[in-house]
C-alpha positions in Angstrom: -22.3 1.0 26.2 -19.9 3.7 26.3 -17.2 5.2 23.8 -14.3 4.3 25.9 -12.6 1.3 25.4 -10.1 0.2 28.0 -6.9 -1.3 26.6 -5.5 -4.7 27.3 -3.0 -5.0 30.4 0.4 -4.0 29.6 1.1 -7.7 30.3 -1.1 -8.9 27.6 0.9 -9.1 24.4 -0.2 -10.1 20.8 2.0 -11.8 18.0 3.3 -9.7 15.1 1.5 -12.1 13.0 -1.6 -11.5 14.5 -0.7 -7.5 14.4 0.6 -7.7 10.6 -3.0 -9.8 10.0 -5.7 -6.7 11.1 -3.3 -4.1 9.7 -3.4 -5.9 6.4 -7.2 -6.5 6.6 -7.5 -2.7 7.7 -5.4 -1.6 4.4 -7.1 -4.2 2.0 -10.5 -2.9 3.3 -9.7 1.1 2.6 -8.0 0.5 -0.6 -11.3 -1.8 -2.0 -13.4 1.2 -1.5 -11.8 3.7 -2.3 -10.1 2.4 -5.3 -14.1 1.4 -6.6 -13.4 -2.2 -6.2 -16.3 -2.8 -4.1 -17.1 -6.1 -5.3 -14.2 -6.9 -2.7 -15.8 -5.7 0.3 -17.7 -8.6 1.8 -14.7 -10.9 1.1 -13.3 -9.2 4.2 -16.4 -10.6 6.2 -16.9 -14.0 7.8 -19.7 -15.2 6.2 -21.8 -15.1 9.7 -21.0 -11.2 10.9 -22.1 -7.7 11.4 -21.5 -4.5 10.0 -23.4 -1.5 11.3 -23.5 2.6 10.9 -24.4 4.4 14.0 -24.0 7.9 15.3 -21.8 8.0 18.2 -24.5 9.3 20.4 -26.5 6.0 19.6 -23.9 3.7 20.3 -23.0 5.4 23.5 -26.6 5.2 25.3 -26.6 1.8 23.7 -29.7 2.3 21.1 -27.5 0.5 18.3 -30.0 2.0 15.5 -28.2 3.3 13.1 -27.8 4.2 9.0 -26.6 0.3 7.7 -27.4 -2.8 9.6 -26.4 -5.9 8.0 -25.7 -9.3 9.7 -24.4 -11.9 7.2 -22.1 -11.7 4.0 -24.7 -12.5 1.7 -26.5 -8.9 2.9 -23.1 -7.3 2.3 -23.0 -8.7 -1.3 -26.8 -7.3 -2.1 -25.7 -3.7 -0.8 -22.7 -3.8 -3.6 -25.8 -4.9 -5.8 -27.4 -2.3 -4.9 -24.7 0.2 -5.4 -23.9 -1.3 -8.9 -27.2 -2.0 -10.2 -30.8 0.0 -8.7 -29.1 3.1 -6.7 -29.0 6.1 -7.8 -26.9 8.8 -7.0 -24.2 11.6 -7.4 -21.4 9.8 -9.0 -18.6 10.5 -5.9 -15.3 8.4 -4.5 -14.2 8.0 -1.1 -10.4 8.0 0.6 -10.1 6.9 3.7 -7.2 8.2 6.5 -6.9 5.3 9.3 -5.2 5.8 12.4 -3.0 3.0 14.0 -5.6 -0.1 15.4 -5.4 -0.9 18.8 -6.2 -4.3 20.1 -8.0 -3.9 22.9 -9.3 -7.6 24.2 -8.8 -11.0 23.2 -11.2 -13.3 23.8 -13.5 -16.3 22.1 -11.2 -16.2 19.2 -12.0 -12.8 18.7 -9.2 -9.2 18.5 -11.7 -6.4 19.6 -9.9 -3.8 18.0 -10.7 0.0 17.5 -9.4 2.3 14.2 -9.7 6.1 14.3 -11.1 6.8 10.5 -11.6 9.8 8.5 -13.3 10.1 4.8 -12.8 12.7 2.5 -15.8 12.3 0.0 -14.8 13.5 -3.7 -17.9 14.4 -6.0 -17.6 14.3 -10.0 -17.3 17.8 -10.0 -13.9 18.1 -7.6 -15.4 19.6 -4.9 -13.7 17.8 -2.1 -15.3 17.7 1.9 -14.6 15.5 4.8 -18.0 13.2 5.1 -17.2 11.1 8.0 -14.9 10.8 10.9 -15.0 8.3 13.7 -14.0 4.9 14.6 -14.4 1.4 13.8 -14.9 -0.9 16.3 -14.3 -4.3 15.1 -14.4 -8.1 16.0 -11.6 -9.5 14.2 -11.0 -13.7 13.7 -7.2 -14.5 13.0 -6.6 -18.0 11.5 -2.7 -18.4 10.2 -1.6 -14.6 8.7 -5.2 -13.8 7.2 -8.2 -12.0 8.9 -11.5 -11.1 8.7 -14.1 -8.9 10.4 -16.8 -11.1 12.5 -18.0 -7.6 13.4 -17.2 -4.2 12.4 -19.9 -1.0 13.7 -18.6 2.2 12.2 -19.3 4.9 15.1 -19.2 8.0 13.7 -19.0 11.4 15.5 -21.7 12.8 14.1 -25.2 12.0 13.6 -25.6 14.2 10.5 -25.0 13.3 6.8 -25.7 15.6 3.7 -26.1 12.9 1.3 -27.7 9.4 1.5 -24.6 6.8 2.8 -24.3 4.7 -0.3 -20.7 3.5 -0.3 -19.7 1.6 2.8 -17.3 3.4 4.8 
């Protein structure tokens, strides 16, 4: 596995529909977190899917360890247990920046799409730092105008973090 993705052939083309569908899903994903409505978050999931943290380095030599692995919704719904109920931790927000998402292949059903993401973490105090930049690279399914991830792995650029990753990013 490598970072670069190659695009779709000029003469592949995909419906505004579809388009307006991910970018919708992309916005109502962001907005969930970082507006603490967490409980939200594995509604954007087919019930039978992946999510996954992993260092770019990882993803690249194809060792797909990483911080977060789940693999069905119900794993996403005990993490926002979790979060709500037995973690503990610094009381902080996120806010994501998203790039434009470009679909890159179209097959089995499935938009493989990649996002360029940034997250500026807040803490209760003020104090303000950029905690993650990278990219999503996700399996989207399109029925009608709605959409859901069958897969999204978070690659992010670097393998360090200063603070246990609670909130999904």
């Amino acid at each position: 596995m490598n970072s670069a993705v190659v695009p779709l052939s000029r003469k592949t083309e995909v419906s505004a529909t579809v388009r307006d569908a991910i970018a919708r899903l992309q916005m109502q994903y962001v907005h969930a977190i970082d507006n603490d409505e967490i409980e939200r978050w594995p509604q954007f999931f087919t019930e039978k899917c992946v999510y996954q943290i992993i260092p770019r380095v990882e993803y690249d030599q194809g060792r797909l360890i990483g911080v977060w692995f789940c693999d069905n919704r119900g794993m996403l719904e005990d993490r926002v247990s979790a979060l709500r109920e037995v973690n503990i931790y610094e009381p902080h927000v996120y806010r994501h920046i998203v790039g434009p998402t470009e679909v890159v292949e179209h097959s089995d059903g499935a938009y493989r799409t990649q996002t360029s993401y940034m997250v500026v973490r807040t803490m209760s105090d003020g104090a303000m730092s950029v905690f993650s930049a990278g990219r999503y690279v996700d399996e989207v399914m399109v029925e009608g105008d709605a959409a859901r991830f069958r897969k999204r792995i978070v690659v992010t650029d670097s393998a360090r973090y200063d603070t246990l990753v609670v909130i999904p990013l």
